[in-house]
TORLOFI-609909 format. One line per 2 residues: number of its first residue (from 1); their letters; for each residue x, y, z of C-alpha. Coordinates in Angstrom, 3 decimals, padded with zeros to 6 digits, always signed. Example, Ala and Ser with C-alpha at 12.3 -4.5 7.8 and 13.67 -1.06 7.14 Angstrom:
TORLOFI-609909
1> AS> +012.300 -004.500 +007.800 | +013.670 -001.060 +007.140
end
This chain:
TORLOFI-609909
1> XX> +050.958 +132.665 +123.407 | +048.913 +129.905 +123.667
3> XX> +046.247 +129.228 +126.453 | +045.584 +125.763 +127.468
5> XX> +042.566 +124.009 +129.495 | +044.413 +121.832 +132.162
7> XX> +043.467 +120.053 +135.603 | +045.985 +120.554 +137.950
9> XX> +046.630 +119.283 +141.259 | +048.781 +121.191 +143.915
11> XX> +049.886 +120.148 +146.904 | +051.212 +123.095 +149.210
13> XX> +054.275 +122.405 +151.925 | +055.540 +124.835 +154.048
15> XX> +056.500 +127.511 +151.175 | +056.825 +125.393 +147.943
17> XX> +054.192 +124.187 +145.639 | +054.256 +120.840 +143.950
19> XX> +051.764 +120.739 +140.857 | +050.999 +117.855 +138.893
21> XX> +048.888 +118.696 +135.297 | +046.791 +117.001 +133.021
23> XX> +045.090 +117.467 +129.767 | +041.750 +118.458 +130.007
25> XX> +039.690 +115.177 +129.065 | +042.349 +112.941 +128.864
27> XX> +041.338 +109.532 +129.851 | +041.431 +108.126 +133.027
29> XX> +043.225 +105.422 +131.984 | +046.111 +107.650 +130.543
31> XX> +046.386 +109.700 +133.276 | +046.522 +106.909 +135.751
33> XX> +049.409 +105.332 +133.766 | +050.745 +108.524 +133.796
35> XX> +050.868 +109.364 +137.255 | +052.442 +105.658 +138.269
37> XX> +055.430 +106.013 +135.648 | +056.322 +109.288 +137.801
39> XX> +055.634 +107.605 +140.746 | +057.905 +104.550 +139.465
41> XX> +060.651 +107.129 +138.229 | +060.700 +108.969 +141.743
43> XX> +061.150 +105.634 +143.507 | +063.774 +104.595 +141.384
45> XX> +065.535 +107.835 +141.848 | +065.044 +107.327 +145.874
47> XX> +066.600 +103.696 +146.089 | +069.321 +104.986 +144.275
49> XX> +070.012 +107.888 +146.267 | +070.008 +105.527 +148.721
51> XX> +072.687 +103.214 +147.403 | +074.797 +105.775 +146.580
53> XX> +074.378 +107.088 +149.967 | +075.678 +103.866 +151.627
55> XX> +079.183 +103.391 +152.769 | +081.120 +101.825 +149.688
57> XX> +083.607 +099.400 +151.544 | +081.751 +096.384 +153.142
59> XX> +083.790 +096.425 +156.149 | +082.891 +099.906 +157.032
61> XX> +079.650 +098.561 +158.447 | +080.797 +095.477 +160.216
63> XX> +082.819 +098.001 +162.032 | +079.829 +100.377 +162.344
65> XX> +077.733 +097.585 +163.971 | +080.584 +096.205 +166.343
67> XX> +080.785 +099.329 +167.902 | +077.225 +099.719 +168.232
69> XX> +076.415 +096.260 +169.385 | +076.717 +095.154 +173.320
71> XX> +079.319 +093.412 +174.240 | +078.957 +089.687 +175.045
73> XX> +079.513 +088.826 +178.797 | +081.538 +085.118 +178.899
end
């Protein structure tokens, strides 16, 4: 076993715990560049989740939006 000095930051919501950790003394520098390639990585992961989660067939939402959109009066 092997105990380490950290700084770690929680954030509670609802029951879970999210916990970020850093070395004690590291940096700034490194932890800031740290912190922003998770931050990149989790907004990556998000815009494709949310590719993946649109409808694959471009036609799906033309139909999607007629049927939502009012109707013209000539």
């Amino acid at each position: 076993m092997e105990a380490k000095n950290v700084i770690a930051f929680e954030y509670k919501k609802e029951d879970r715990v999210y916990c970020l950790t850093l070395p004690h003394g590291a940096p700034l520098g490194e932890a800031y560049e740290a912190v922003s390639s998770f931050l990149a990585e989790m907004v990556r992961m998000i815009n494709e989740h949310a590719e993946n989660s649109m409808p694959k067939d471009p036609d799906e939402n033309d139909v999607a939006e007629k049927a939502d959109s009012p109707k013209e009066e000539e």
